[in-house]
TIZAKOL-358881 format. One record per residue (C-alpha): x, y, z. Coordinates in pm, whole numbers, padded with zeros to 5 digits, always signed. Example, Ala and Ser with C-alpha at 12.3 -4.5 7.8 and 13.67 -1.06 7.14 Angstrom:
// TIZAKOL-358881
+01230-00450+00780
+01367-00106+00714
This chain:
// TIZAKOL-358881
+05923+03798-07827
+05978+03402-07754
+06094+03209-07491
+06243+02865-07619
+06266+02547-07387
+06548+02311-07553
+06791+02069-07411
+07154+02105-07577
+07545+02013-07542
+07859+02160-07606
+08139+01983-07866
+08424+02050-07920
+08470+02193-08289
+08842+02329-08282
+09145+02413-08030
+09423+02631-08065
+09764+02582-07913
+10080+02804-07868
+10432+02647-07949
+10750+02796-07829
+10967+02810-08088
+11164+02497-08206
+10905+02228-07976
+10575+02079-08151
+10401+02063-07870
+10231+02396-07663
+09994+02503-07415
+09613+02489-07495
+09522+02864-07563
+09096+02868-07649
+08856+02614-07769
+08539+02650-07999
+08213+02501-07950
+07916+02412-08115
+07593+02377-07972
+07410+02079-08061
+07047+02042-07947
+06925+01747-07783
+06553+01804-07819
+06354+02080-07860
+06059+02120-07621
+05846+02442-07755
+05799+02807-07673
+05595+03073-07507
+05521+03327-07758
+05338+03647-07780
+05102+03702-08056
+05054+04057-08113
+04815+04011-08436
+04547+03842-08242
+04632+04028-07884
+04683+03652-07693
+05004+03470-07555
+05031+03081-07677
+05237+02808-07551
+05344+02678-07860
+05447+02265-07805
+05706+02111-08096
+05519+01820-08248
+05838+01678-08444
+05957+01414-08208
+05633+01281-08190
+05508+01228-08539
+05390+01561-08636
+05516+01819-08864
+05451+02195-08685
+05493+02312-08354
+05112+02252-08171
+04933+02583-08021
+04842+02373-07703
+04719+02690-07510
+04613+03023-07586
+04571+03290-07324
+04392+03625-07416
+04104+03837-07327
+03796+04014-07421
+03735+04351-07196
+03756+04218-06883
+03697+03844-06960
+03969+03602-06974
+03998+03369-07206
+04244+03031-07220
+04187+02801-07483
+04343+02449-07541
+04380+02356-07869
+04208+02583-08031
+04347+02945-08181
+04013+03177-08084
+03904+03078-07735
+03525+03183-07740
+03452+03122-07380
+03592+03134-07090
+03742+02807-07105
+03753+02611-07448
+03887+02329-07507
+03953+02164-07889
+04079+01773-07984
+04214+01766-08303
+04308+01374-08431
+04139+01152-08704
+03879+00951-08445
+03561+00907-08354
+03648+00987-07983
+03606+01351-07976
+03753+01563-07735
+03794+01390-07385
+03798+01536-07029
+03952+01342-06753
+03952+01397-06368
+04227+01143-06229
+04221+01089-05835
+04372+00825-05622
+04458+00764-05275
+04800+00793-05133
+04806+00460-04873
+04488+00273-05019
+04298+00195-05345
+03972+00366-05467
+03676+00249-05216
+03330+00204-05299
+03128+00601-05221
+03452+00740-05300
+03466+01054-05552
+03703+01079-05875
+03645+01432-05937
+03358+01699-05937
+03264+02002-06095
+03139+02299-05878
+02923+02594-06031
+02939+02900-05760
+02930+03277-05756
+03252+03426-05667
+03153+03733-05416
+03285+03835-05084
+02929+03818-04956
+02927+03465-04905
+03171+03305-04674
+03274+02992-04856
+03287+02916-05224
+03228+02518-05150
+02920+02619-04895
+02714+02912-04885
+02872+03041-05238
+02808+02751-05453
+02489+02681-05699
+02523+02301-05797
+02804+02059-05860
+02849+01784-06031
+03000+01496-05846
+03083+01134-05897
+03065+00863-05689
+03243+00453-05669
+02963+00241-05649
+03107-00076-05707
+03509-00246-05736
+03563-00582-05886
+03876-00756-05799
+03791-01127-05887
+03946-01337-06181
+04275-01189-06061
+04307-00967-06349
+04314-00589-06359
+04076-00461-06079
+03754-00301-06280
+03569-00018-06115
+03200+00143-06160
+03094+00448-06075
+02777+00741-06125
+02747+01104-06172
+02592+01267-05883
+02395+01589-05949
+02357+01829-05658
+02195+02173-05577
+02141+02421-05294
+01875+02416-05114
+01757+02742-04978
+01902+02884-04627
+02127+02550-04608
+02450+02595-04694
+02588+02279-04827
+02492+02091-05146
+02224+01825-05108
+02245+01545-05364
+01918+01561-05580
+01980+01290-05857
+02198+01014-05943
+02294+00869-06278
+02424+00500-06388
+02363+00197-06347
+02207+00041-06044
+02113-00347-05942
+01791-00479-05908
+01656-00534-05538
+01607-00889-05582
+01955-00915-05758
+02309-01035-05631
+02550-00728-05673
+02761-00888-05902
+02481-00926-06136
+02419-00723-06401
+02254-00380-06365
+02054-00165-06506
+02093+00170-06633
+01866+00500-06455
+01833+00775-06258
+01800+00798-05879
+01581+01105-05773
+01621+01217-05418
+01310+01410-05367
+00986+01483-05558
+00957+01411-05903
+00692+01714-06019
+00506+01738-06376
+00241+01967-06493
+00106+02196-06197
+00043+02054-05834
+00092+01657-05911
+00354+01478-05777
+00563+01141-05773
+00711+01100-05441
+01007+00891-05395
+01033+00663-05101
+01309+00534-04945
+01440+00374-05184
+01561+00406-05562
+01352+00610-05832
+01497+00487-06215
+01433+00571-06589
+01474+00358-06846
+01384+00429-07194
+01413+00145-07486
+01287+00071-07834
+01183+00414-07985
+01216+00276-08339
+01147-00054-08550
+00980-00370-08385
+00794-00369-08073
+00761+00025-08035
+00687+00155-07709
+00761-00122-07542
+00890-00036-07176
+00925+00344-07280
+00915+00454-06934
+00996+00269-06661
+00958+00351-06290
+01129+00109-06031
+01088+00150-05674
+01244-00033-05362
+00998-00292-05309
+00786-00300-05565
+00741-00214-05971
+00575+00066-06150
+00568+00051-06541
+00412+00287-06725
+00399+00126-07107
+00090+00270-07294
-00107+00402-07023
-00171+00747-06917
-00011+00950-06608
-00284+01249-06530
-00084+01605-06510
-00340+01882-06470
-00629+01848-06678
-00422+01694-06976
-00235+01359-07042
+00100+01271-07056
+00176+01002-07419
+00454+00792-07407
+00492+00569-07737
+00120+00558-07899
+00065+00344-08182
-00237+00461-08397
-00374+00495-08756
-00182+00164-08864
+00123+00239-08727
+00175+00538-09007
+00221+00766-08744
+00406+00766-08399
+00435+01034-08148
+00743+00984-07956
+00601+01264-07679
+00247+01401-07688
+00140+01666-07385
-00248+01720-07462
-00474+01934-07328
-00742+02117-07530
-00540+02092-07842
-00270+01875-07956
+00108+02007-07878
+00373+01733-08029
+00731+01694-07953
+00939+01473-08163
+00659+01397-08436
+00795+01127-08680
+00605+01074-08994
+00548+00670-09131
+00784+00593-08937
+01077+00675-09114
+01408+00842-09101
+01248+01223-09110
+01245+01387-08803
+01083+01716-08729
+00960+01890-08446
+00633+02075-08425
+00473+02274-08196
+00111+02348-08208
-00086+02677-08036
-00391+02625-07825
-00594+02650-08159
-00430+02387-08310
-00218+02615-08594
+00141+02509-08637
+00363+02783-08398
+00690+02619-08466
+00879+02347-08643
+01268+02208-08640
+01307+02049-08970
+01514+01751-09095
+01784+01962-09148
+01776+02143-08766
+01622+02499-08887
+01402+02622-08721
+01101+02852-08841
+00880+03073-08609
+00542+03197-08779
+00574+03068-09075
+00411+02823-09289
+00681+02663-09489
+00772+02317-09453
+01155+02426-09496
+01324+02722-09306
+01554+02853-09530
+01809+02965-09242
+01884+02842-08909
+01627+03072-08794
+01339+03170-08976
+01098+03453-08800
+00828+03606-09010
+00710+03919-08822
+00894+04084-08521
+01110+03958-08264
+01136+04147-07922
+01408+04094-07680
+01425+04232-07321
+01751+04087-07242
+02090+03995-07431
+02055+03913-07814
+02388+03645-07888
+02423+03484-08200
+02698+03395-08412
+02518+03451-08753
+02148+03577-08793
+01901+03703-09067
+01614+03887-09002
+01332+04031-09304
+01122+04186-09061
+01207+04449-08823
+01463+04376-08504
+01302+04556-08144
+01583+04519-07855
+01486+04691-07504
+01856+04526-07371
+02138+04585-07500
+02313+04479-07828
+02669+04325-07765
+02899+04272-08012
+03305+04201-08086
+03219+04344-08446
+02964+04592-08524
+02932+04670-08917
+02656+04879-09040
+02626+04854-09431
+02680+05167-09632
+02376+05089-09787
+02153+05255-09470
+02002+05598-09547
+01797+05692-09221
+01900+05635-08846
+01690+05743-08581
+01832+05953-08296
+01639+05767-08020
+01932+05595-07794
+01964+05508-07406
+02151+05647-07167
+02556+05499-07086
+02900+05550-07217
+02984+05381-07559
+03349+05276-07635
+03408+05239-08058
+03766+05044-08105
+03990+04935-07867
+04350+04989-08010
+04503+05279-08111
+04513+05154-08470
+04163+05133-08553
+03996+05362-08751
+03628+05535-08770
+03537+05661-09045
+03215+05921-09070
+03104+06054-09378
+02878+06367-09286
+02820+06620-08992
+02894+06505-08599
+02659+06700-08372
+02777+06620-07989
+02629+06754-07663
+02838+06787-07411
+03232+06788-07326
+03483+06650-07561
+03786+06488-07460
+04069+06357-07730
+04447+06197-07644
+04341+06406-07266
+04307+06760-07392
+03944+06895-07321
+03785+07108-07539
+03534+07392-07457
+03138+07296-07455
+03040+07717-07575
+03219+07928-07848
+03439+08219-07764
+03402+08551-07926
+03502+08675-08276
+03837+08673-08330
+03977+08422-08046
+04205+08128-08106
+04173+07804-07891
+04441+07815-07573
+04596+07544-07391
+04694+07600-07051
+04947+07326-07128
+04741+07062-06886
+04538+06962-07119
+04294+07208-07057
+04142+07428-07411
+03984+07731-07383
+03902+08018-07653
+04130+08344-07590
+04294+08616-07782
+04593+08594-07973
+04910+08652-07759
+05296+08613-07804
+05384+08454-07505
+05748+08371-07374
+05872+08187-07069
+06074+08434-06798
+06212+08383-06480
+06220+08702-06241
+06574+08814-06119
+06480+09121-05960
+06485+09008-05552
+06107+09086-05523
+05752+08953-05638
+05656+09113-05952
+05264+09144-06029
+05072+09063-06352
+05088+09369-06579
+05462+09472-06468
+05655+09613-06743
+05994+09387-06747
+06316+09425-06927
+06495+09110-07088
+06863+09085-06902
+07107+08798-06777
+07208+08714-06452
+07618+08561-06361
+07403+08212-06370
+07112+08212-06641
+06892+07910-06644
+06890+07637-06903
+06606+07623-07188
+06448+07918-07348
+06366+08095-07050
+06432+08490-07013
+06567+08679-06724
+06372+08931-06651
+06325+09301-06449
+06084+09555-06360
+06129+09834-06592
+06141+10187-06523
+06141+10484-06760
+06375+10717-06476
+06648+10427-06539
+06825+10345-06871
+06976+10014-06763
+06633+09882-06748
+06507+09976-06989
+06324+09889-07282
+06028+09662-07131
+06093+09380-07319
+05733+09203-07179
+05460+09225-06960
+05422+08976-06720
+05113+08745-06813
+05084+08652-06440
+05188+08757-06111
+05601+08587-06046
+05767+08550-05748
+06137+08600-05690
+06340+08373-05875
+06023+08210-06036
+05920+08131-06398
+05577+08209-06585
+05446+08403-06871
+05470+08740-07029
+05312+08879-07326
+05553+09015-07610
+05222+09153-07793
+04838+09079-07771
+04559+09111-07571
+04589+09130-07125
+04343+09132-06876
+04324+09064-06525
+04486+09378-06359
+04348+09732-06229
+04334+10018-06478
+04049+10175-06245
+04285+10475-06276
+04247+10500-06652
+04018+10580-06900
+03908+10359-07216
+04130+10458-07551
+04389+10557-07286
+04773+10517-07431
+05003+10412-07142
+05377+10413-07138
+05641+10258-06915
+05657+10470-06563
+05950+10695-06447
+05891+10481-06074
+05807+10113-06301
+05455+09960-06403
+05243+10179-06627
+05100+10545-06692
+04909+10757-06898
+05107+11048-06868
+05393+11047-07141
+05703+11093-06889
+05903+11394-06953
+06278+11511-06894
+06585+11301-06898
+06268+10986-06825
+06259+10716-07158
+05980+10704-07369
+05793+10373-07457
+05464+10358-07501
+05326+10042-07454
+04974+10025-07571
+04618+10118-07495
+04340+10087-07244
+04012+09834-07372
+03856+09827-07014
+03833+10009-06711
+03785+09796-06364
+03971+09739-06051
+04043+09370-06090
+03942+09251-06455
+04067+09548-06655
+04185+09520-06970
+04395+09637-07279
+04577+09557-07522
+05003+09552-07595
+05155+09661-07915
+05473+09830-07808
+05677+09603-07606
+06058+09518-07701
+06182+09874-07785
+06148+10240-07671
+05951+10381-07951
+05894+10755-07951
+06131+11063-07986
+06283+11132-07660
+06236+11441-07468
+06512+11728-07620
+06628+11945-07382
+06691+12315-07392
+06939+12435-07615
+07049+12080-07780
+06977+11990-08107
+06926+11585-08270
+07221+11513-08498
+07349+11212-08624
+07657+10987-08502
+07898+10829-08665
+07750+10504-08576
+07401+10632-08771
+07206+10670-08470
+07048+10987-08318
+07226+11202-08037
+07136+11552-07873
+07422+11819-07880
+07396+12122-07687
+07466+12439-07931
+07548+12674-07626
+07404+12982-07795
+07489+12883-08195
+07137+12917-08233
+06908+13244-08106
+06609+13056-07967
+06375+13327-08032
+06454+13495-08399
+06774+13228-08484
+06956+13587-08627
+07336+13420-08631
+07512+13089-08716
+07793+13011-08583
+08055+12774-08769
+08407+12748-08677
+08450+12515-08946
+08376+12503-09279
+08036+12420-09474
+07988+12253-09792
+07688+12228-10025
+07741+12009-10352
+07765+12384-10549
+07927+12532-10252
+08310+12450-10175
+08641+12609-10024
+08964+12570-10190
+09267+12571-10037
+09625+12507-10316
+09953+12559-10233
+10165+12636-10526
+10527+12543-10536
+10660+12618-10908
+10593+12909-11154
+10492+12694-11388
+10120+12649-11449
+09962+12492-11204
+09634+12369-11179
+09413+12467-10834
+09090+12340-10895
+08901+12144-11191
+08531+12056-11241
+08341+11852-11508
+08192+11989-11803
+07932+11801-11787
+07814+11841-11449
+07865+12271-11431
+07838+12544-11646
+08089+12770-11509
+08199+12841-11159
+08279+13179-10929
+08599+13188-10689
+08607+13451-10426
+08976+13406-10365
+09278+13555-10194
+09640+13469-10341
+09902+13540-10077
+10290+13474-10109
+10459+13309-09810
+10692+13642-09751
+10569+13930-09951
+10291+13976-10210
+09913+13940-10160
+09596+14001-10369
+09178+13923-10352
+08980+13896-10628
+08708+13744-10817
+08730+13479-11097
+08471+13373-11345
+08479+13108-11576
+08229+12967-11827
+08257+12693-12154
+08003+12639-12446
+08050+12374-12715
+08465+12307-12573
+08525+12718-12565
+08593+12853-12256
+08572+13220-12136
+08697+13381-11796
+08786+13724-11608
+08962+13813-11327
+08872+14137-11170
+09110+14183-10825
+09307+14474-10621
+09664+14610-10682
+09916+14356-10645
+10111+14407-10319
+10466+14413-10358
+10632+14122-10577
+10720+14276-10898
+10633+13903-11024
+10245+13911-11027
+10075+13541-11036
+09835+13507-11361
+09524+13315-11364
+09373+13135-11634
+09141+12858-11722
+09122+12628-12024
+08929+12264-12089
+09153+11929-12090
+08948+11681-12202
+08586+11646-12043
+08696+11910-11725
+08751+12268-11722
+09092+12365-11528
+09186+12702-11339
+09534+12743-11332
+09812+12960-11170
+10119+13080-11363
+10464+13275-11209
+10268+13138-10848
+10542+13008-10650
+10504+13033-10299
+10164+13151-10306
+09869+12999-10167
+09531+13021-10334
+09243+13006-10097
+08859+13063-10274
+08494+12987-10185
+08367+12851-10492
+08025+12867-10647
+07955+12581-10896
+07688+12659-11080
């Protein structure tokens, strides 16, 4: 997202009028505009590729092409960083001049009076170094280190041109137990004692105390001005006024003498060995150490530094490496260390090589940490403290290999367990973030309905109130194997619920937690006529479920697990003298027989209706013409032949019983009819079989008005 600063106007770019009919002129009805921008001032921008804000400054109007970054605002942990100019602050504060010059980047502390001009002693700005804690009382006082100040020192307002003003830089420290800021030094220019002030001065340093060098001697300032001035360190007349000490009253130059420090000398600008050699600083004491050697005099300039013995410990080359321990004329890097290099506190450096082995007994700090895929071994030896790897949720780590950790393990704010569970158990959530290894369960959310608290283990049955709750939650009651309505248990309850309340229950799996003191291991229990659970399988008009089976016996942490919640699965009780049958809805229902049955021998049954086999069949034809009539038919290809046990009987007089047997072979038929006298009729009924097609037929001739009623044997 942006936020653009422009100026802009509105014109006019159309109107529209409305004109009654007949008139060319009409009232103004809407306007468009277009917006024209005046100037265009920049934006504040956020820069989510590099994590930083930037106030982003069009450079257009004034001669550039792009829109100028002129401050960047982000952070590193808890650092802040602003940078000015610059894309990457590194620091704190960083500050970057970009323009084709020799100036540089540029600084500038502006102050002025508000009734007066500047006045000699007065200060244009300062700089003040403090620590920022609540244990000091002021920042400016007791909190503050050093500052650096500066200081009018002299105005000049003749010639009646533009007034000119001079000025120093004042360095200051705190002392100890004072809190204020004493001035220690001052630099600029100052004017000789035995000079007007307008004159000309010379450039130095003032020292407001005790000039110390080497161990124990001294140069004491007295009250008046201590200076430095250094001049010619190259071509003719070298050395000449190298060091120059002036003091109110009088003059001290050192030129080519010595100043005793300790129980060495102090060189400033020695001439020797035909001027092929000069030694800009020399601090001897039993062995030469040199600082700033330049060789014949030329345009080389390296710096050596010598051990006690006189062997070469150090040396800045013409091209600003620097090598440590070694003998070559030439570091090949920046830094150069043969051997080891041992660090007890922070290690920063923007590039580094080292051939040797790297000993740190700090700590390492780094924005990027890259170890090359090219390492084989890694020792295990690391210090104590928490270690953070990334910081966005984008970054990636990448291990190739095993991860041994010690200790607890936290990802996205679920813990994991520090042990192993036992064989078999899956990892849990208790839906806090919390893991922990447990049996595998069915759960499902309930809410108890029944007016009372409900403990962990209670059998419940699934049921709906006039107002069930929203989500997949289940309304639940005790069960009871003395009450239909509630039953089956549908779940147990996975913890102990309160009216009204919600929790877990357990369709299947393992339970523990609740008393089966009363039990025995291996135990099956079922839903109890009173509720809850019992190993005695109930009896009577009581349901049967059986629920599971007992894994551990104790008052408080018993155990055991559920297989047979959500239906009523075992044969119910049957009662005296009722037999199972099925209904016409397919399910199973009890039928009292009231005495069809003998209970002890089962001598007599007892149908009042009729019963049919697939050989086995009654026959019932009424005939209503003498003409041949058929009464029953079966297929040849499904029976043999067939027996009828029949009685023909004529609706006023006539009546016979008899037996009929038919047979057919290869599409012949055969049959008899062996029956008693005719009663009566003087017409007697004749019947006959014969096959039609792929079915034998029995048929009744001179029949009419009889009804022919058999109990047929298909065989």
């Amino acid at each position: 997202m942006a936020i653009r600063f422009v100026s802009s106007s509105l014109v006019p770019s159309s109107s529209f009028y409305a004109r009654q009919s007949g008139s060319e002129s009409g009232s103004l009805v809407s306007t468009a505009y277009t917006v024209v921008v005046g100037k265009d001032l920049g934006e504040i921008k956020d820069d989510f590729d590099n994590n930083n804000i930037t106030f982003n400054l069009t450079s257009q109007s004034f001669g550039g092409s792009n829109d100028v970054k002129a401050l960047v605002i982000s952070a590193s942990q808890d650092r802040p960083f602003i940078g000015i100019g610059t894309d990457n602050p590194k620091s704190t504060f960083d500050v970057k001049d970009v323009q084709n010059s020799a100036l540089g980047t540029r600084f500038l502390l502006k102050s002025s009076r508000t009734t007066t001009g500047a006045q000699v002693g007065d200060s244009a700005g300062s700089i003040n170094f403090a620590i920022d804690s609540a244990s000091f009382n002021d920042i400016f006082t007791s909190g503050s280190v050093a500052s650096i100040d500066s200081k009018v020192r002299a105005i000049d307002t003749s010639g009646g041109g533009t007034p000119n003003v001079a000025g120093n830089i004042i360095l200051k420290s705190s002392p100890e137990w004072i809190e204020t800021l004493n001035e220690v030094a001052e630099i600029g220019h100052f004017h000789f004692d035995n000079l007007d002030p307008t004159e000309d001065s010379e450039p130095g340093m003032i020292i407001n105390g005790q000039l110390t060098v080497g161990s124990g001697s001294t140069w004491q300032s007295q009250a008046g001005d201590v200076a430095f001035s250094v001049h010619n360190v190259d071509g003719p007349n070298i050395g000449n006024n190298l060091l120059k000490f002036r003091i109110t009253g009088s003059n001290a130059v050192i030129h080519s003498g010595s100043l005793t420090i300790g129980s060495g000398s102090l060189f400033l600008g020695e001439t020797y060995s035909g001027a092929t050699q000069v030694e800009f600083v020399n601090l001897r004491g039993g062995a030469p150490i040199k600082l700033g050697h330049i060789s014949g005099g030329g345009g080389n300039h390296p710096l050596e530094i010598y051990t006690a013995n006189g062997q070469l410990a150090a040396k800045f080359d013409n091209l600003q490496n620097l090598g440590i321990g070694t003998s070559q004329n030439t570091a090949p890097e920046k830094l150069t260390v043969q051997g080891n290099i041992s660090a007890s506190g922070n290690l920063t450096a923007t590039n580094g090589s080292f051939s040797g082995d790297l000993t740190v007994e700090g700590d390492i700090i780094a924005q990027n940490y890259i170890v090359s895929s090219s390492v084989t071994y890694m020792t295990q030896s690391f210090s104590s403290g928490s270690t953070i790897f990334g910081d966005t949720l984008d970054d990636t780590h990448q291990f190739t290999g095993s991860i041994l950790y010690t200790g607890s393990l936290d990802i996205n704010g679920m813990t994991y367990p520090t042990t192993d569970g036992e064989d078999g158990q899956v990892l849990l959530t208790d839906g806090d973030g919390a893991l922990t290894f447990g049996d595998v369960k069915v759960y499902a959310q309930v809410k108890n309905i029944s007016g009372t608290t409900l403990a962990k283990g209670t059998p419940v049955h699934a049921t709906s109130s006039a107002s069930p709750p929203a989500g997949n939650v289940s309304e639940v009651i005790a069960a009871s194997a003395s009450l239909a309505p509630t039953m089956p248990a549908t779940f147990i309850l996975d913890e102990e619920l309160a009216d009204d309340a919600e929790g877990r229950a357990i369709l299947s799996g393992f339970i523990n937690g609740i008393d089966t003191s009363a039990f025995n291991e291996g135990d099956v229990v079922y839903v109890g006529p009173d509720g809850g659970y019992t190993t005695t399988k109930p009896t009577g008009t009581n349901l049967i479920q059986n629920l599971g089976i007992i894994t551990k016996v104790d008052a408080s942490n018993g155990a055991g697990y559920i297989y047979g919640s959500g239906r009523s699965n075992d044969v119910p009780n049957l009662l005296d003298n009722q037999i199972f049958f099925g209904s016409g809805s397919n399910q199973s229902q009890q039928i009292h027989i009231s005495g069809a049955l003998d209970s002890t021998t089962i001598n007599n049954i007892t149908a009042s209706g009729e019963i049919e086999t697939n050989t086995i069949s009654n026959v019932t034809t009424v005939i209503g013409s003498d003409s041949a009539t058929n009464v029953d038919t079966f297929a040849t290809s499904t029976y043999n032949g067939a027996i009828y046990d029949y009685v023909l009987k004529d609706s006023t007089v006539g009546a016979r019983a008899g037996q009929f047997m038919v047979a057919h072979d290869n599409g012949s038929v055969t049959f008899t009819d062996t029956s008693t006298k005719h009663l009566t009729d003087s017409t007697i009924p004749e019947i006959t079989a014969d096959i039609n097609g792929a079915d034998v037929r029995i048929r009744i001739t001179n029949g009419n008005g009889y009804t022919f009623k058999s109990f047929v044997k298909k065989l």
